[in-house]
N, C-alpha and C positions, 0 to 999 in steps of 0.2 A: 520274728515275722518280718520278711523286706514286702512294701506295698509303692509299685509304680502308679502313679495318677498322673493319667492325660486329662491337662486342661488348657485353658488359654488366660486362665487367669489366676495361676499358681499364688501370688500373694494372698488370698483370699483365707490360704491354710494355717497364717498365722495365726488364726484364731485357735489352732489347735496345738501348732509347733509353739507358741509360747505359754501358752495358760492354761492351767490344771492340772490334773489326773493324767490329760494326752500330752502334757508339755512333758511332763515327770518320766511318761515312759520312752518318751521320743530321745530326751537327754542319760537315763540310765538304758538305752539301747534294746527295750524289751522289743522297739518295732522300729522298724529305720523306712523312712518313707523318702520316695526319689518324685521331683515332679519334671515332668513332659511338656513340655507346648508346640502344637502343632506350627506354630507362627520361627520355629526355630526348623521347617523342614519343608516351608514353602520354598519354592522354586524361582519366583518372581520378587522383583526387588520392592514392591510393594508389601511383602508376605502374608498376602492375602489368603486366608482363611475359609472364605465362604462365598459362596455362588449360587446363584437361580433357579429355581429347582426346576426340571425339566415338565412339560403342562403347564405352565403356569401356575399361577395362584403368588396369596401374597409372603414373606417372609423371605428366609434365606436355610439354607443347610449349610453346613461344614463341607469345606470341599475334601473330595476322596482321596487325592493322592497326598498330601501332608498328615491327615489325623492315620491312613494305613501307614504311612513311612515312620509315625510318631509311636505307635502301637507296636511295631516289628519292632526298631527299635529299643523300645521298652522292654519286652518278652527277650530279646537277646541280653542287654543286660544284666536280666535275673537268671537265664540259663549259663553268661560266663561263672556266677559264682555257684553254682551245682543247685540252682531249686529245682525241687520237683515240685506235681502237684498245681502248678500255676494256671490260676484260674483269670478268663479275663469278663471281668463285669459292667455291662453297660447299665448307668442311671437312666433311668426311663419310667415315664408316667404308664407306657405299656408292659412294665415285668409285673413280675410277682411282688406282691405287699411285703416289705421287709418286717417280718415277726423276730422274737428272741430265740426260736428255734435256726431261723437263718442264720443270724448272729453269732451263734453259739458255732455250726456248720463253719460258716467262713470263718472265724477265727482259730479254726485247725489247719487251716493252710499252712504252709510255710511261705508262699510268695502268691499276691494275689496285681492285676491290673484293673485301676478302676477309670472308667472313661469316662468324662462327663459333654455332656453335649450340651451344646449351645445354638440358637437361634429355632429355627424348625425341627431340631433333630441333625441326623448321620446318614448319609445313603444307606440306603437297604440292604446293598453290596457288602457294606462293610460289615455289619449287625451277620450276615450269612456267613460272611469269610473269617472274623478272627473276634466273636463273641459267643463267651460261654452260657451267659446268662445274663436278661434282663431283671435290673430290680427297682422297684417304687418304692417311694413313702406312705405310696396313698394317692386316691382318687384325684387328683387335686394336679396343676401345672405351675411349675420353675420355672425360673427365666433362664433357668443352667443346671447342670448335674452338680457343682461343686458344693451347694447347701446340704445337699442329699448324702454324697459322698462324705462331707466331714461327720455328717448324723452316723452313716452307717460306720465310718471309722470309730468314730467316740465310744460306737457299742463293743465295738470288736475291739477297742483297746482296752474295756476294764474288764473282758475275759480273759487278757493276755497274765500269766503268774506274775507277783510280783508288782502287777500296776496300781494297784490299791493297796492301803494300809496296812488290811486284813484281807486275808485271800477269800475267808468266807462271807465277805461283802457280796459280790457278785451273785453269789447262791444263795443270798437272801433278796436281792433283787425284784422288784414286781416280776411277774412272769416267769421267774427260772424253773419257776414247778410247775408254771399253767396258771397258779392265781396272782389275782393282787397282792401286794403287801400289808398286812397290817399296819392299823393306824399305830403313828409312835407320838412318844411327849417328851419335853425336858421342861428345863426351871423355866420359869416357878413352878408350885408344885399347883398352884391359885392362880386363876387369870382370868378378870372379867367373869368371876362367878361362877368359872367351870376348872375342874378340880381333875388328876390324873385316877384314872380309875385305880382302886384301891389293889388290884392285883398285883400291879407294876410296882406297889412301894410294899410287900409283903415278902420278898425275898425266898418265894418259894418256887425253884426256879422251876420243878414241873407243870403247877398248878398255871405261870406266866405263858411257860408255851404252849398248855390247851388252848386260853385266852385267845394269844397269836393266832393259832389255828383255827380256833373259832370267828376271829375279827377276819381273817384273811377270808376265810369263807364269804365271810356276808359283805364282805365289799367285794370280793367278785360277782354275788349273786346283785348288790344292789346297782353296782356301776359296769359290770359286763357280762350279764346272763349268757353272750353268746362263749364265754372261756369253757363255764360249766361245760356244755356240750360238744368240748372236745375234750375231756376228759374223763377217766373213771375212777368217782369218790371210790373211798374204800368203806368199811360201813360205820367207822369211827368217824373217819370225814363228813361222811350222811346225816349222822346222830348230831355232830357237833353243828350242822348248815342248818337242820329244822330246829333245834335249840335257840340259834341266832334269829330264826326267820320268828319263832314263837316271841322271845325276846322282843324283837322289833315292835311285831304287830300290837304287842302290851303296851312299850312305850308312844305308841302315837296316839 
């Protein structure tokens, strides 16, 4: 997967090109990422970046003709080496909430451009003329797309084959199926008086995965009731969610 990212503050990625899971797949080549900065397509010897926005009011935008010449740009270097498919994504507090379904989506691309903005936003012009899609993290305001941006990379880089240990990490992931993860343990097997439930040390490994399924149920029922209702239990899922819910209500 080749991923172009316009920003104006490219070093900010090393948080990702050198450490962990995203360094690993960055150096064994599973995703090759190129950065952009408009301040490299400004016109004026200042290379100024950003301007007034017209009406007034307080703040500043990105000015239009450097971030479109940074963006063309971009799109043309993934088109020299034959991508198809190339999707260009604006970080915005106004797109759609980035889920694990998104995730999973854009990490089928073969070449994606991701934009981040900075100060007020990007002309409006530009969002009309060469964005395919706005995406958030959530309700919530950045001071830049590029926190956003490394978040949404970091998901789409442990979908990539390969980026993780175990390929079936990811598919065990919270979310991948719509729930939580069940709760996990390691050593000791005693800690402050609380002890690994007895299923996990019994080595049976179907009886372990009811558990799972049974624990994954009741933490999504307890910590995100709203997952439930986009999904549909089957009737094993059902049996094994009021089991938990009966459970629960015993132990309190």
């Amino acid at each position: 997967m080749r991923v172009a990212v316009v920003t104006l503050f490219p070093e900010m990625f090393s948080a990702l090109t050198a450490h962990g899971v995203s360094s690993r797949a960055v150096k064994d080549n599973l995703i090759n990422l190129a950065f952009w900065n408009p301040r490299d397509f400004s016109t004026d010897r200042h290379r100024t970046v950003d301007d007034k926005p017209f009406g007034g009011g307080p703040g500043m935008l990105m000015k239009t003709e450097p971030l479109i010449a940074t963006i063309n740009a971009a799109k043309a270097k993934l088109d020299e080496t034959g991508e198809t498919a190339c999707k260009t994504v604006y970080l915005s507090p106004q797109g759609k909430p980035l889920n694990q379904a998104k995730v999973v989506e854009l990490a089928q691309l073969e070449s994606m451009v991701l934009v981040c903005g900075r100060y007020q936003g990007i002309d409006a012009r530009v969002i009309e003329a060469e964005i395919d899609e706005e995406v958030s993290l959530g309700d919530f305001v950045l001071s830049g797309g590029e926190l956003a941006a490394m978040t949404l990379l970091d998901a789409v880089i442990r979908q990539q084959p390969g980026a993780l240990g175990d390929d079936d990490s990811a598919q065990l992931d919270s979310l991948a199926n719509g729930l939580l993860h069940a709760p996990e343990y390691t050593r000791p097997q005693q800690f402050e008086g609380r002890t690994v439930p007895e299923v996990l040390l019994s080595g049976d490994h179907a009886a372990i995965a009811r558990w799972r399924e049974k624990q994954s149920l009741g933490a999504t029922w307890l910590k995100r009731p709203d997952l439930l209702e986009q999904i549909e239990l089957s009737q094993e899922q059902q049996e094994l969610l009021e089991l938990f819910k009966a459970e629960y209500q015993a132990a309190k």
